[in-house]
Biotite code that builds the C-alpha atoms (Angstrom):
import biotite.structure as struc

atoms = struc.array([
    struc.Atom([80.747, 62.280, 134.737], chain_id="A", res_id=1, res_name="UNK", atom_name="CA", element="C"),
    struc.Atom([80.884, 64.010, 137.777], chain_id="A", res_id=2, res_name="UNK", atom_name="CA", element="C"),
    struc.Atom([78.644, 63.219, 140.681], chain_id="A", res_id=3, res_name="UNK", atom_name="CA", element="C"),
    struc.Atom([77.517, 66.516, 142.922], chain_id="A", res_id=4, res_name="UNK", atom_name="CA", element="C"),
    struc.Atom([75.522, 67.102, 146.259], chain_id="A", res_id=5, res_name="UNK", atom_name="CA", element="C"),
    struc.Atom([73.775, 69.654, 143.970], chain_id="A", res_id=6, res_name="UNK", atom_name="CA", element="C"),
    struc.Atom([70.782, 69.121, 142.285], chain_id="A", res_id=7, res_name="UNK", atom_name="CA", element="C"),
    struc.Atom([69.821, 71.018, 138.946], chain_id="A", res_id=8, res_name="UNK", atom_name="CA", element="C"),
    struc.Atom([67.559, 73.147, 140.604], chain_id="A", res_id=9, res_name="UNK", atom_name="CA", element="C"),
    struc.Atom([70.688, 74.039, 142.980], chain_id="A", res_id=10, res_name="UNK", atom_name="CA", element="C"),
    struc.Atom([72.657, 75.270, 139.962], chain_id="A", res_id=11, res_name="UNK", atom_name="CA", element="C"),
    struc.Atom([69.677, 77.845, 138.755], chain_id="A", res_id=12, res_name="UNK", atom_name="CA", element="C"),
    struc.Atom([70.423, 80.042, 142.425], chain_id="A", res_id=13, res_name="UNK", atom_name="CA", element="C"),
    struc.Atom([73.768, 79.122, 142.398], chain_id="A", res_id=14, res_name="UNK", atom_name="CA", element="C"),
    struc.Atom([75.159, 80.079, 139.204], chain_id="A", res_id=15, res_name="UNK", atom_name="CA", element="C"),
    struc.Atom([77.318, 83.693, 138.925], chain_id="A", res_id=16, res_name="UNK", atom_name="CA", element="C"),
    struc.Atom([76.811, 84.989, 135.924], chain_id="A", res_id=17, res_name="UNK", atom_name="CA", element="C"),
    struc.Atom([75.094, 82.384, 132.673], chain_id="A", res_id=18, res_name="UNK", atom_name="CA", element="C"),
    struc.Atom([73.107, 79.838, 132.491], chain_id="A", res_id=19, res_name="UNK", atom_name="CA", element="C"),
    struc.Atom([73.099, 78.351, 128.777], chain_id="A", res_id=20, res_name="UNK", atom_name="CA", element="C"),
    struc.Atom([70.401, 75.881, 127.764], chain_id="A", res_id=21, res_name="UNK", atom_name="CA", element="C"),
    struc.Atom([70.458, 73.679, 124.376], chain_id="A", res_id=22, res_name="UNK", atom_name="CA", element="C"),
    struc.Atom([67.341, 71.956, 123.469], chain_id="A", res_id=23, res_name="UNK", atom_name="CA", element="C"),
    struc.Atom([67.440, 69.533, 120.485], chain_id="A", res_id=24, res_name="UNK", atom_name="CA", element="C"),
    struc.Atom([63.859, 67.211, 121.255], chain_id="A", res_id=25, res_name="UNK", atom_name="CA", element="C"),
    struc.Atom([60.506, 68.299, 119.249], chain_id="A", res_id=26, res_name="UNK", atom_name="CA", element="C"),
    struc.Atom([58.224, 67.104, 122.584], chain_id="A", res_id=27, res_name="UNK", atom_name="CA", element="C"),
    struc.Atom([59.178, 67.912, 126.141], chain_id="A", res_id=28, res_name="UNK", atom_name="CA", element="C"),
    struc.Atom([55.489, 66.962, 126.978], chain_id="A", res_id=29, res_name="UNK", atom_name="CA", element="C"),
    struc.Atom([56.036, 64.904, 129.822], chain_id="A", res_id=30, res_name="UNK", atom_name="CA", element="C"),
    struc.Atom([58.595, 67.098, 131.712], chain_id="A", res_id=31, res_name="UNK", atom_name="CA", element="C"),
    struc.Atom([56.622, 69.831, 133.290], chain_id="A", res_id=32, res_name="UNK", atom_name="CA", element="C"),
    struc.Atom([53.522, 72.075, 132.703], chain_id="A", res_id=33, res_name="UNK", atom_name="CA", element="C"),
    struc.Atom([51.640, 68.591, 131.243], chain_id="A", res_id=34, res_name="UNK", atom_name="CA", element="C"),
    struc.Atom([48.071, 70.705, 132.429], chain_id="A", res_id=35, res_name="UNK", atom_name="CA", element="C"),
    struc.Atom([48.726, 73.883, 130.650], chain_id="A", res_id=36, res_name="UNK", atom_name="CA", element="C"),
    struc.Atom([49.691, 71.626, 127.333], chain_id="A", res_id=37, res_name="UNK", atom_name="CA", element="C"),
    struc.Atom([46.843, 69.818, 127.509], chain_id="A", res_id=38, res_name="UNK", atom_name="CA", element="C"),
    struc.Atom([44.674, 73.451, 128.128], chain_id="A", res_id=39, res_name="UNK", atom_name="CA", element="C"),
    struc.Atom([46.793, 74.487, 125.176], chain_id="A", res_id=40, res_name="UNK", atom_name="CA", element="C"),
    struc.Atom([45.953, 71.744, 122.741], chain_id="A", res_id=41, res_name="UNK", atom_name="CA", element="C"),
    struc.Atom([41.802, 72.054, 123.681], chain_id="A", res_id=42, res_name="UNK", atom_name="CA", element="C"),
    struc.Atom([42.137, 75.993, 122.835], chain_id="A", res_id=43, res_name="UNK", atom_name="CA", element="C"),
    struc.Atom([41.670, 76.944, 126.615], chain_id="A", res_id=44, res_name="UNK", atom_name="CA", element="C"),
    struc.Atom([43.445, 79.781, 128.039], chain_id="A", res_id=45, res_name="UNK", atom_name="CA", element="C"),
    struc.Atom([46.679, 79.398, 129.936], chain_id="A", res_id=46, res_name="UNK", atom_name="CA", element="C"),
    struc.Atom([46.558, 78.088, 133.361], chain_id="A", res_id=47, res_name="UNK", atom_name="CA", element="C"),
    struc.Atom([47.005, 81.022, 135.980], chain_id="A", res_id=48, res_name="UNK", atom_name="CA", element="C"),
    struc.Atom([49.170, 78.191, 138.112], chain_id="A", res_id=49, res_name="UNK", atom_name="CA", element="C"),
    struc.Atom([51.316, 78.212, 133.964], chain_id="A", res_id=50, res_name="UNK", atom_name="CA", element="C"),
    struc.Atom([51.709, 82.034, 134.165], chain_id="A", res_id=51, res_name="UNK", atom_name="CA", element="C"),
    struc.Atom([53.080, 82.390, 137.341], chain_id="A", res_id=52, res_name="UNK", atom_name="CA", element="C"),
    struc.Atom([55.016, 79.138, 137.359], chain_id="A", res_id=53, res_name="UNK", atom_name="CA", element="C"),
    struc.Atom([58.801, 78.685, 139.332], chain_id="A", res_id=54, res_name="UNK", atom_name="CA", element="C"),
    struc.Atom([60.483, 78.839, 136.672], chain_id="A", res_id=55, res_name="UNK", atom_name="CA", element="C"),
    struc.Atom([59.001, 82.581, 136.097], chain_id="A", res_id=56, res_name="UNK", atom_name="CA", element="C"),
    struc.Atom([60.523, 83.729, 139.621], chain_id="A", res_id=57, res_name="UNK", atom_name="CA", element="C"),
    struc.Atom([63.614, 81.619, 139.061], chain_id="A", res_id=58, res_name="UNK", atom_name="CA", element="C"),
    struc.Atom([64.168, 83.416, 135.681], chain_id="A", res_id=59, res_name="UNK", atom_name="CA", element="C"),
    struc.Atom([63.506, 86.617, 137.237], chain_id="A", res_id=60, res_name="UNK", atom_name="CA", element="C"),
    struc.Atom([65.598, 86.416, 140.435], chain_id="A", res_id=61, res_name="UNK", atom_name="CA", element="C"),
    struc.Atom([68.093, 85.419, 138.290], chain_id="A", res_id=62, res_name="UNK", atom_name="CA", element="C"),
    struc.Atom([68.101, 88.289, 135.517], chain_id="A", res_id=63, res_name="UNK", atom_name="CA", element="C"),
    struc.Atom([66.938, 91.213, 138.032], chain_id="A", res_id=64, res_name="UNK", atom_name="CA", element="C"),
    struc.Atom([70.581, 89.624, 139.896], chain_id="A", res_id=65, res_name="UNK", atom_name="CA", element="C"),
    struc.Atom([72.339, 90.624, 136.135], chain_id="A", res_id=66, res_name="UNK", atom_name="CA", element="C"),
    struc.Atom([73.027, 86.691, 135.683], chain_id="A", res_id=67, res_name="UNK", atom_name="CA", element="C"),
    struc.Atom([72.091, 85.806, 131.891], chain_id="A", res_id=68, res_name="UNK", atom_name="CA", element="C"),
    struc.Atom([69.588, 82.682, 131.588], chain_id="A", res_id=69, res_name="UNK", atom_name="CA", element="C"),
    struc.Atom([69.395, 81.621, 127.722], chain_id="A", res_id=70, res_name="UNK", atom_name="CA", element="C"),
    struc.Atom([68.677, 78.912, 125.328], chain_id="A", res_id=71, res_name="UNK", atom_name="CA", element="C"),
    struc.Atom([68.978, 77.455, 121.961], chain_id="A", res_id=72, res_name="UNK", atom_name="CA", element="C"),
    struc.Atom([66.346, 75.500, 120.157], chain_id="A", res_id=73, res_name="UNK", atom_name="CA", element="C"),
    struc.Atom([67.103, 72.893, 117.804], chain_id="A", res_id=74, res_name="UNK", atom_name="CA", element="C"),
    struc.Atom([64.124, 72.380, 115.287], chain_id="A", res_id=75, res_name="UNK", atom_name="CA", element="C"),
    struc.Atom([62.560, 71.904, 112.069], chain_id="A", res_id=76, res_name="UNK", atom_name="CA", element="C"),
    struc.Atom([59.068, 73.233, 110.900], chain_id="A", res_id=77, res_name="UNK", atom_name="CA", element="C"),
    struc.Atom([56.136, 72.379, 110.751], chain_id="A", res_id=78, res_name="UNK", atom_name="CA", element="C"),
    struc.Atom([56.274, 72.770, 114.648], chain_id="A", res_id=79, res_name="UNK", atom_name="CA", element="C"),
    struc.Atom([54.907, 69.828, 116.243], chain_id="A", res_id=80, res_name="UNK", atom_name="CA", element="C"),
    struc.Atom([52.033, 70.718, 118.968], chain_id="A", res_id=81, res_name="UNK", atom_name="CA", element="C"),
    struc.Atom([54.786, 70.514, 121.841], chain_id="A", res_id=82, res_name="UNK", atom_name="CA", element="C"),
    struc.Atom([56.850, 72.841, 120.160], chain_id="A", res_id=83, res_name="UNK", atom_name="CA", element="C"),
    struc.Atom([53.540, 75.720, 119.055], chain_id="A", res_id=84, res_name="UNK", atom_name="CA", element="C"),
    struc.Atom([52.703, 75.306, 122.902], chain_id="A", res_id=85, res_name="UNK", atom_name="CA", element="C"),
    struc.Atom([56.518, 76.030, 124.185], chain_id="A", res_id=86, res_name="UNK", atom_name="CA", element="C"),
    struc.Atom([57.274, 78.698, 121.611], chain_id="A", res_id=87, res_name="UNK", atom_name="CA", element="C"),
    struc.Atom([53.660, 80.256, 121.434], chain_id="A", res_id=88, res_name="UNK", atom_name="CA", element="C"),
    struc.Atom([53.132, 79.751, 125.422], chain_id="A", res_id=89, res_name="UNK", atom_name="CA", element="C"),
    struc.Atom([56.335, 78.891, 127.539], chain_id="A", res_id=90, res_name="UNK", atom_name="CA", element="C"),
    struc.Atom([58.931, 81.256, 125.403], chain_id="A", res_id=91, res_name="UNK", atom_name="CA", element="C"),
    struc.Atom([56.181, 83.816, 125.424], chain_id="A", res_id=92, res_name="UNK", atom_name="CA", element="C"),
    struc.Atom([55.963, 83.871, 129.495], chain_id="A", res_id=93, res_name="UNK", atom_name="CA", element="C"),
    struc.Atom([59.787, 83.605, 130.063], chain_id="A", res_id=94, res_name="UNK", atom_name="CA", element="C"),
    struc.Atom([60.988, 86.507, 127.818], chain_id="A", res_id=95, res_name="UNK", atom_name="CA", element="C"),
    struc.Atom([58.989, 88.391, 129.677], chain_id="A", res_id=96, res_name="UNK", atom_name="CA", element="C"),
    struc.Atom([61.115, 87.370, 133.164], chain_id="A", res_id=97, res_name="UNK", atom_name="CA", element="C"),
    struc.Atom([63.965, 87.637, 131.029], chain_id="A", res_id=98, res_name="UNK", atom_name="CA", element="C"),
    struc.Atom([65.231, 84.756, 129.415], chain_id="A", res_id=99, res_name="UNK", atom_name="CA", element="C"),
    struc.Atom([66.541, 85.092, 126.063], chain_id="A", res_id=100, res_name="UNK", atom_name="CA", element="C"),
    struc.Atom([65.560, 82.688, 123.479], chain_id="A", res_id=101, res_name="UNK", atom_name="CA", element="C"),
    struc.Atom([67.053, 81.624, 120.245], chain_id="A", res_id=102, res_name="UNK", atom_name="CA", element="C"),
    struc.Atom([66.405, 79.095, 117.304], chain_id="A", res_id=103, res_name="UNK", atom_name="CA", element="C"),
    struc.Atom([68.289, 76.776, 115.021], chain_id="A", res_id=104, res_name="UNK", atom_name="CA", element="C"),
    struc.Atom([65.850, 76.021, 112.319], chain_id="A", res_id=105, res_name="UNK", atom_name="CA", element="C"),
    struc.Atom([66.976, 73.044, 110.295], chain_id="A", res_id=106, res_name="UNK", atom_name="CA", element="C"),
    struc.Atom([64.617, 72.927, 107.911], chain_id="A", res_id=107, res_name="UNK", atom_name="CA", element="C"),
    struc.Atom([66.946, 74.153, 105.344], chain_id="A", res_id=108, res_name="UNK", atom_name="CA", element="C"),
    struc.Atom([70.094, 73.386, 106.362], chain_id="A", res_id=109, res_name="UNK", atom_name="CA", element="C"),
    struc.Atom([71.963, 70.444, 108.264], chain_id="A", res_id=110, res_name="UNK", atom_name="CA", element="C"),
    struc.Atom([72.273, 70.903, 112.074], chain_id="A", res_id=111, res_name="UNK", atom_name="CA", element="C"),
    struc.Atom([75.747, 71.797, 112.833], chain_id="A", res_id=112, res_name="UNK", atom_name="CA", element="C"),
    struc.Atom([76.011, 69.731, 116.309], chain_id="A", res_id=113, res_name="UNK", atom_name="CA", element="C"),
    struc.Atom([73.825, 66.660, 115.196], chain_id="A", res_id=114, res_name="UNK", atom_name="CA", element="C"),
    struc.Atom([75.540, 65.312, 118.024], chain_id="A", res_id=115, res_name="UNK", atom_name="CA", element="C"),
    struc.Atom([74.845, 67.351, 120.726], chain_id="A", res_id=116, res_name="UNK", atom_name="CA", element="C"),
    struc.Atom([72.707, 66.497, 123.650], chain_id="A", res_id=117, res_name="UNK", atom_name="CA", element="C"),
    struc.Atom([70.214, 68.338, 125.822], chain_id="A", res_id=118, res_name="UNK", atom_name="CA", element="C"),
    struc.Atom([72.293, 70.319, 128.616], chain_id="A", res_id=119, res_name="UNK", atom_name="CA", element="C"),
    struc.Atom([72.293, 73.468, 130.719], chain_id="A", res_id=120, res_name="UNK", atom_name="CA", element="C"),
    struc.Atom([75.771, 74.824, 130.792], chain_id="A", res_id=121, res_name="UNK", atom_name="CA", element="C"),
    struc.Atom([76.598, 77.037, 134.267], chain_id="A", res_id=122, res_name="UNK", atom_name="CA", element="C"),
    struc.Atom([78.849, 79.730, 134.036], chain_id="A", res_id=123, res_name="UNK", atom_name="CA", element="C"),
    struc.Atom([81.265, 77.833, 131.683], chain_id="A", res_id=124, res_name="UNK", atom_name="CA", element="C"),
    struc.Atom([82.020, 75.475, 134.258], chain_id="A", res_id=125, res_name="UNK", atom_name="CA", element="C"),
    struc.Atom([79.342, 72.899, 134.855], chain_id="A", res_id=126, res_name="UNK", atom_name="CA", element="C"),
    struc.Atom([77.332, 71.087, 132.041], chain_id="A", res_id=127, res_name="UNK", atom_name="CA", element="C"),
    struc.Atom([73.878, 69.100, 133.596], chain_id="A", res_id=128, res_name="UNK", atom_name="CA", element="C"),
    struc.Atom([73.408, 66.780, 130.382], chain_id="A", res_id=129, res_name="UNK", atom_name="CA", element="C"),
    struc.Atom([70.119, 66.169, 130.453], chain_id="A", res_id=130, res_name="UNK", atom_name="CA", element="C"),
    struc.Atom([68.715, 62.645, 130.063], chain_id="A", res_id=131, res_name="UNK", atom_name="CA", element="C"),
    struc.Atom([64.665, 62.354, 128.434], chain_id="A", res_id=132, res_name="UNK", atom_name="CA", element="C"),
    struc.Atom([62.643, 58.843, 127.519], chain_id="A", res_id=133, res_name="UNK", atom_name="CA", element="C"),
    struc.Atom([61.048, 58.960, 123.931], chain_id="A", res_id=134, res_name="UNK", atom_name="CA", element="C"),
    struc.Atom([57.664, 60.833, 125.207], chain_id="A", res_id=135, res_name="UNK", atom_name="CA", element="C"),
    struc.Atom([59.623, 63.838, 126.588], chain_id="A", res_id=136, res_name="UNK", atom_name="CA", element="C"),
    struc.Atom([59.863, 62.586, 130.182], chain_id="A", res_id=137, res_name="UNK", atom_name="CA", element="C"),
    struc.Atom([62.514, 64.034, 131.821], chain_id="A", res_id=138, res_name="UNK", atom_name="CA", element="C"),
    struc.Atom([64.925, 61.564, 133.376], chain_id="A", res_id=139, res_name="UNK", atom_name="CA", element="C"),
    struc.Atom([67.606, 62.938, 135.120], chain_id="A", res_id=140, res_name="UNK", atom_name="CA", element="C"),
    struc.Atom([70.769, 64.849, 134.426], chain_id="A", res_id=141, res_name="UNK", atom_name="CA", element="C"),
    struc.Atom([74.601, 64.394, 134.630], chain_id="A", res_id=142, res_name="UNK", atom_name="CA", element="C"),
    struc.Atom([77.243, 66.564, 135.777], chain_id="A", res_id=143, res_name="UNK", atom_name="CA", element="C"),
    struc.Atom([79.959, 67.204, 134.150], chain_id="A", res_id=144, res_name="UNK", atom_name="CA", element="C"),
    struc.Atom([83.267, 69.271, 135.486], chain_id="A", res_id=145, res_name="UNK", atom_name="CA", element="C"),
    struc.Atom([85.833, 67.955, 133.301], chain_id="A", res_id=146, res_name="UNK", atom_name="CA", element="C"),
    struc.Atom([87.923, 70.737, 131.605], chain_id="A", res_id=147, res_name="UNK", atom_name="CA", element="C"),
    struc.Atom([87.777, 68.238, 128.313], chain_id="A", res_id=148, res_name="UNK", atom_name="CA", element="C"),
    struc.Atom([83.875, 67.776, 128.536], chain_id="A", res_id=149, res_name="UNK", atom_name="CA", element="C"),
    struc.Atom([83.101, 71.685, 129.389], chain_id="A", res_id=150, res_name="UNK", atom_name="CA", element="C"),
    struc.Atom([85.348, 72.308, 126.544], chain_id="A", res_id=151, res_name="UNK", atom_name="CA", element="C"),
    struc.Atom([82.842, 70.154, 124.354], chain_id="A", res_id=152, res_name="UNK", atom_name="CA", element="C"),
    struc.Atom([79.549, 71.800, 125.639], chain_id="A", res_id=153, res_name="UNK", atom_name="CA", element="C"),
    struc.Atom([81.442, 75.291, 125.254], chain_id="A", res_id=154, res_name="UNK", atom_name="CA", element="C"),
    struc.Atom([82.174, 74.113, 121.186], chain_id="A", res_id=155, res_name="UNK", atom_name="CA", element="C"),
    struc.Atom([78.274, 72.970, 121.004], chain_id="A", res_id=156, res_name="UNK", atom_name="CA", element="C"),
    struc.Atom([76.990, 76.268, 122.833], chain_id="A", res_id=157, res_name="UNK", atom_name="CA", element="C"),
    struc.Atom([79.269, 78.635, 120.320], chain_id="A", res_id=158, res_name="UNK", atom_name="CA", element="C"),
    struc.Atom([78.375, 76.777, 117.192], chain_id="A", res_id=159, res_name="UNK", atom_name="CA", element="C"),
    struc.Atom([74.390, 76.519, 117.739], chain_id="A", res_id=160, res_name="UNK", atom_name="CA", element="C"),
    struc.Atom([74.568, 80.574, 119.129], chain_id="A", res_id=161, res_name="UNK", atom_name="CA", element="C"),
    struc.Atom([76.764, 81.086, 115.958], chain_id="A", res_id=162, res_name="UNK", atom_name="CA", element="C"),
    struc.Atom([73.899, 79.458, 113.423], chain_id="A", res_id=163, res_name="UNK", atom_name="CA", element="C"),
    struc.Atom([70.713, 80.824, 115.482], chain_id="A", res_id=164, res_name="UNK", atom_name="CA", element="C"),
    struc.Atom([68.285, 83.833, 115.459], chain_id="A", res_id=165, res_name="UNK", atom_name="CA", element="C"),
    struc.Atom([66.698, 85.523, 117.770], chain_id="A", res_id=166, res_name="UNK", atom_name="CA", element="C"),
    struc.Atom([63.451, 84.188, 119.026], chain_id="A", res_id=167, res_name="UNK", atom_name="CA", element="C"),
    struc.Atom([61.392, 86.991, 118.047], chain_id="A", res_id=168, res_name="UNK", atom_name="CA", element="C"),
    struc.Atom([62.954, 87.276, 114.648], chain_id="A", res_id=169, res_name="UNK", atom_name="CA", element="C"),
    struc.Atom([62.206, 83.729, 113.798], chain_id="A", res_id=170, res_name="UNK", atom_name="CA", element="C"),
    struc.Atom([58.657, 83.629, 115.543], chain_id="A", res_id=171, res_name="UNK", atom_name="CA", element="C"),
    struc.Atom([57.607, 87.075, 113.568], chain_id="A", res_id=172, res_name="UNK", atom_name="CA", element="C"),
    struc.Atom([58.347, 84.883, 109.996], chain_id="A", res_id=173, res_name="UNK", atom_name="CA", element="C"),
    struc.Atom([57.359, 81.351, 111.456], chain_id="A", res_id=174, res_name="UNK", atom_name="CA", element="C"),
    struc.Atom([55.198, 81.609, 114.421], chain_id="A", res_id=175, res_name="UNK", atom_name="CA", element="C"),
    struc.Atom([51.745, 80.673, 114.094], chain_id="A", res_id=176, res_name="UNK", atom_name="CA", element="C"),
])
């Protein structure tokens, strides 16, 4: 582990040209946007404060700066609420600023990086491994510089890009 005067907001101006995000938990509820999931779950419309959110201008400052923000999803169906409201809602909103969005669906088949945790991976160089409590609370992240560890979250990235689809590919067979 390597300790860094940035935070992990830092690294989404900071990066040069990729940010690379693995997800592997079925319920990020607790980490962010907690109002527009509980507007999703009643059947309300999204939040205008959801739509326009800082992740939306981070995502588009980045992409409109021709730096490459994407993610893998690790998941099995059924979808549990979390993951309709992040695919249906969140995914929805931040293709639109440009992030690119893939999924590993396990439903059929074994996940090839069972082992992998929840990181953001900056430009190859710098892995944030994220840390979460069992209700999807986000609880910190560590940073990681070690040619050995990068190396590591390099082999997870490849694999889980190797065995995913595109978002809209899966969502137009499995979305509901």
């Amino acid at each position: 582990m390597t300790t860094s005067s940035r935070t992990l907001g830092d690294w989404f101006s900071e990066f040069e040209r990729e940010a690379f995000r693995l997800e592997t938990l079925d319920d990020y509820s607790q980490s962010g946007g907690v109002d527009a999931y509980q507007a999703f779950l009643a059947g309300e419309e999204q939040p205008e404060d959801f739509k326009a959110s800082g992740w939306v201008t981070t995502v588009g400052d980045a992409t409109r700066a021709d730096k490459r923000m994407y993610r893998v999803h690790i998941l099995s169906r059924p979808l549990t609420d979390y993951l309709r409201f992040e695919l249906g809602w969140g995914y929805q909103r931040n293709m639109a600023a440009g992030e690119e969005f893939f999924i590993l669906d396990t439903t059929d088949q074994a996940n090839p990086v069972p082992e992998a945790p929840d990181f953001w991976l900056f430009d190859d160089a710098t892995a944030a491994e994220m840390s979460y409590d069992g209700n999807g609370k986000y609880l910190g992240s560590d940073f990681h510089t070690d040619n050995s560890r990068i190396a590591e979250f390099k082999s997870y990235r490849d694999i889980a890009m190797a065995n995913a689809v595109p978002f809209a590919d899966w969502w137009a067979e499995h979305g509901e």
